[in-house]
N, C-alpha and C positions, 0 to 999 in steps of 0.2 A: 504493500500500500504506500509506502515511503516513496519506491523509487518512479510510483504514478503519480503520486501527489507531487513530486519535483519536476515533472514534465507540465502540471496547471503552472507552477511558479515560473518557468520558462518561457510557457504560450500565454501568460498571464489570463488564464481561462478561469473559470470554476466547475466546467460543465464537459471535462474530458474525461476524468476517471470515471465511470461507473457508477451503480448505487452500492449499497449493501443487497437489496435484494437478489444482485445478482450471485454475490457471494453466497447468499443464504444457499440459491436453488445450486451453486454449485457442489456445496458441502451434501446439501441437503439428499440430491441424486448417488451419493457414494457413501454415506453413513446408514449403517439401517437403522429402521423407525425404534425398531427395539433399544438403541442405544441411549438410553434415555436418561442416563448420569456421568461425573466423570469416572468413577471407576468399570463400569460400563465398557466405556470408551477406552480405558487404559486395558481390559481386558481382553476388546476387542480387535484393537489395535496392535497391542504385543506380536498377535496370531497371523494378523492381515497383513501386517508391513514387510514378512518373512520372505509372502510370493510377490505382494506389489507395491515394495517399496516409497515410490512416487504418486501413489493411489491419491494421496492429499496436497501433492503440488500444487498450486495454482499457477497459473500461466501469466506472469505479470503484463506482459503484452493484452491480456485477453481484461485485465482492468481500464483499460484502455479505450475509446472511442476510435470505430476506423477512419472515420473520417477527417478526424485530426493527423497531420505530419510534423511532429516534434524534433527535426532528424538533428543526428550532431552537427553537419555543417550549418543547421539554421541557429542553431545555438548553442556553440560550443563549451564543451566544460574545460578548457585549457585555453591560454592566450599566451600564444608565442610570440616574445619580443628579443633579435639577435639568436643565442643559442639558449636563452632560457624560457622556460616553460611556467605560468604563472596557474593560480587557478581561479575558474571563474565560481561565482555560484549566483543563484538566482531565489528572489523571493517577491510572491505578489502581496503585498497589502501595502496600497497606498497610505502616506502617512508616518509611516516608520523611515527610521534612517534608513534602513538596508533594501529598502524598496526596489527593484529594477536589476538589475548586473554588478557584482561586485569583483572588483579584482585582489585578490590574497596575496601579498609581499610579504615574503620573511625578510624579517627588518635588515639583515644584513645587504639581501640587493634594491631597497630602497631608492637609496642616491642612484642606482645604475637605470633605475627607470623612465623612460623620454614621455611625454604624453603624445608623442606622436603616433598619429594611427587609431586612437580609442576615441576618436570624434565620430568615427563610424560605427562606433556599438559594436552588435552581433548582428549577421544578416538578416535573423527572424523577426529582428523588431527596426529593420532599415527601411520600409516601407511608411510605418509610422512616425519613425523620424523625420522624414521625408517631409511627407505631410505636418507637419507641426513647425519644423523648420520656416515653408513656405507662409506659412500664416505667421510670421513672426517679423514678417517683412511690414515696412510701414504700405499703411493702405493705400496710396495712391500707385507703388509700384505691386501692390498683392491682386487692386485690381484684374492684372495684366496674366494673371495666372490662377482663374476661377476657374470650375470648384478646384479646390489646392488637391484635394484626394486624385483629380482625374490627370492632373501634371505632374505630381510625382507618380503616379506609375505610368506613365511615358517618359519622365528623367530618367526613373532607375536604369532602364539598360544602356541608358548613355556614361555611366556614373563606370568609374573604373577604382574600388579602393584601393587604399595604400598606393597608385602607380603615378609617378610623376618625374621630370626633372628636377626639382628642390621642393623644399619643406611645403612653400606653400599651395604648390599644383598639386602635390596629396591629400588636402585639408577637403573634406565633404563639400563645406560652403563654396569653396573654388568652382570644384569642379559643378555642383550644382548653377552655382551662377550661370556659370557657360552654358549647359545643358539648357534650362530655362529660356534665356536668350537666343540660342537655336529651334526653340519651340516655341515663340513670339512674346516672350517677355521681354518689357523694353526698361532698360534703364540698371538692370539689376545686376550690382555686383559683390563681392563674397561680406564685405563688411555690413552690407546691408540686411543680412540675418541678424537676427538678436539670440543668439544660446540660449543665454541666461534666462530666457523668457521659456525656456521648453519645459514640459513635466520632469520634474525629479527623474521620475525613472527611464527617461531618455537622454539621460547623461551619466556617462558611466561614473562608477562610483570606485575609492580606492581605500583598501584598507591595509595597515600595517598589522602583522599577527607575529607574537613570538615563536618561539620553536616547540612550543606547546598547542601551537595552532592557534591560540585565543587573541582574540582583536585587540589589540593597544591603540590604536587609534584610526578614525578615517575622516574623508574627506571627500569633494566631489572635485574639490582645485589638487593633483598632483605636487605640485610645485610647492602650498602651504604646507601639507602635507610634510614634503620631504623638509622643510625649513624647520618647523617644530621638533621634529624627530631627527633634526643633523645629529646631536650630540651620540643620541641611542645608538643610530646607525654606525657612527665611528667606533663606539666602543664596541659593539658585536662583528664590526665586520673585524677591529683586533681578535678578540675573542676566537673566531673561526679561524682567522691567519696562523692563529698561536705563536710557532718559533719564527716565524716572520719578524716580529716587532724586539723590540727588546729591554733592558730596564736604561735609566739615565745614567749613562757616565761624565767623567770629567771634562773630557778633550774627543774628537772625532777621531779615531785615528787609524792604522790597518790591525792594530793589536787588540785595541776595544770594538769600535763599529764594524769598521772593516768597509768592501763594497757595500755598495746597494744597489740591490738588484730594481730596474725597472718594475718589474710586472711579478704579481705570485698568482698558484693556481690553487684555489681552494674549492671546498664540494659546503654547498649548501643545498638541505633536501636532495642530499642525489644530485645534485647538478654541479657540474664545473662552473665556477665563476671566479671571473679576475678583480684581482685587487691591487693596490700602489704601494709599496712599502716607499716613507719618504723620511726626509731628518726633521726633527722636530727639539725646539729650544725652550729648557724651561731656565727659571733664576740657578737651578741646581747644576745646569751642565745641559747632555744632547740626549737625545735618545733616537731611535727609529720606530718612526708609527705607521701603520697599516692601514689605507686609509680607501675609504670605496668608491673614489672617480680619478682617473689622472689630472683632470683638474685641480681639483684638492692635493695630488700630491705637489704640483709644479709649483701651485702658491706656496705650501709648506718646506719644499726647498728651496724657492728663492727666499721665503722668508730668512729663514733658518741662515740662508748663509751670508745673507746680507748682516745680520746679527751677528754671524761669528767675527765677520769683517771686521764690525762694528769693536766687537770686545777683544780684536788683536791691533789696532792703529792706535795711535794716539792723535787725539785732535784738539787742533787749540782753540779753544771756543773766541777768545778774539778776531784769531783772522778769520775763523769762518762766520763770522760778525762783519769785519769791515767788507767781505766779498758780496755781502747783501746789500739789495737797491732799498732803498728807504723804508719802504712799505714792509718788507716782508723783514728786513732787520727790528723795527719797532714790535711787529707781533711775537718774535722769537726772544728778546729781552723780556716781553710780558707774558711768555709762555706759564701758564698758571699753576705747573707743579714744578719753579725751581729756575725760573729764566729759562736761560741760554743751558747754562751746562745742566739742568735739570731735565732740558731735550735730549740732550748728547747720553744721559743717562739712561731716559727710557727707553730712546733708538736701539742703546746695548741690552 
């Protein structure tokens, strides 16, 4: 019954699974009448399951409606982004946060996720995207595309997802635009959708879950999402690196830090995923941290070594006083923790 009632949450139906009566007549046909308690049935059963084991299978397909097509490509339980595999889930009741498609990130590949691509949903519910999109267009250009139901299912097979020359000829509303406008809508171009105005559960949803599965946090913005959860995600994506990272020593050198390797390969859920071992500087000395975008690592070593610079020169805060043009020498005497050499301090 579970895994029918997750194909209503899917097709966001109520009216796919079956009744119980069907169940009743299905039991009802293979139990005899005589069976009329549970030890009865524990008696009767022990004897019958000998020659026909699967006597009381039920056929989950057969809870089912034929008329409905739930299939995986229309609504997949996996979303593959790069070489990793995320998972989807789905649940109907409007109103709740978890309304619509959710995507499940273990917190350590967080940061490695782009929202590029998840503006197109699932296919099962692109049609209706479709439509809600178009009506979200201001009315003088939505005019141009009445009834909005009968345009978007003549866009869709114009519509090609994820295909494009750069980021933005991928984006749904692009390619929509164009379609539309090949179908005599005048005027309309991708900015001219409003998102934001669409039903909750026609925007996908993102949730971070620990390694215990359970939700730590979601969002419908990506990008807040990963903001909030930067810290978390560093420290589990150390976590999973292990002997990747290492503790703070005094000085960088080939006897303490040693290399540092670009790129490490660790296994999250079963999956390869890369991560940046980079140098990282506290008041105590260096260390190497593990860090989940090469972005983050590049800032973290040019930080890092721009500070080490900083804590092997000596500089005269005079003359790097008289080489400033007026303006910006009066702001560095009044720098408000310490002047001039009170900068030169924090720089290190």
């Amino acid at each position: 019954m579970q895994s029918a009632s997750e194909l209503e949450d899917k097709a966001r139906r109520r009216d796919i699974v079956v009744d119980e009566q069907t169940l009743f007549d299905f039991y009802d046909a293979r139990i005899p009448a005589s069976v009329t308690t549970g030890r009865h049935f524990d008696s009767w059963w022990k004897k019958k399951q000998r020659t026909e084991p699967t006597l009381l299978d039920f056929d989950p397909s057969k809870l089912v409606s034929d008329t409905h097509n739930v299939s995986e490509v229309a609504f997949p339980d996996v979303w593959r982004q790069g070489n990793v595999e995320y998972e989807l889930s789905y649940r109907f009741e409007p109103g709740t946060p978890d309304d619509g498609v959710t995507v499940r990130i273990p917190m350590p590949l967080l940061a490695g996720l782009t929202p590029r691509g998840f503006d197109w949903l699932v296919p099962g519910l692109r049609k209706e995207l479709v439509t809600e999109l178009i009506r979200t267009l201001p009315k003088p250009l939505r005019r141009t595309v009445v009834p909005a139901s009968d345009f978007a299912a003549r866009a869709l097979p114009l519509l090609h997802p994820y295909q494009g020359d750069n980021d933005s000829e991928t984006t749904l509303t692009s390619q929509l635009a164009d379609a539309l406008r090949t179908l005599g809508g005048h005027g309309i171009n991708a900015s001219d959708f409003r998102s934001s105005q669409l039903p909750p559960h026609l925007r996908m949803s993102f949730a971070a879950v620990d390694k215990r599965g359970d939700i730590i946090d979601r969002d419908k913005d990506l990008t807040a999402l990963q903001q909030r959860q930067a810290e978390k995600v560093t420290s589990s994506v150390g976590r999973v690196a292990g002997s990747s990272g290492s503790s703070v020593v005094e000085a960088w050198t080939n006897d303490t830090l040693g290399a540092i390797d670009e790129e490490v390969i660790t296994t999250v859920d079963g999956q390869k995923v890369v991560a940046y071992p980079a140098l990282a500087v506290t008041p105590q000395g260096v260390s190497i941290q593990v860090l989940p975008t090469k972005a983050a690592a590049d800032a973290s070593m040019m930080t890092a070594t721009l500070t080490l610079l900083m804590r092997d020169i000596t500089v005269s805060v005079q003359r790097m006083l008289n080489g400033l043009p007026l303006k910006q020498r009066v702001a560095v005497e009044h720098y408000p923790h310490g002047g001039a050499a009170g900068l030169v301090d924090d720089a290190r």
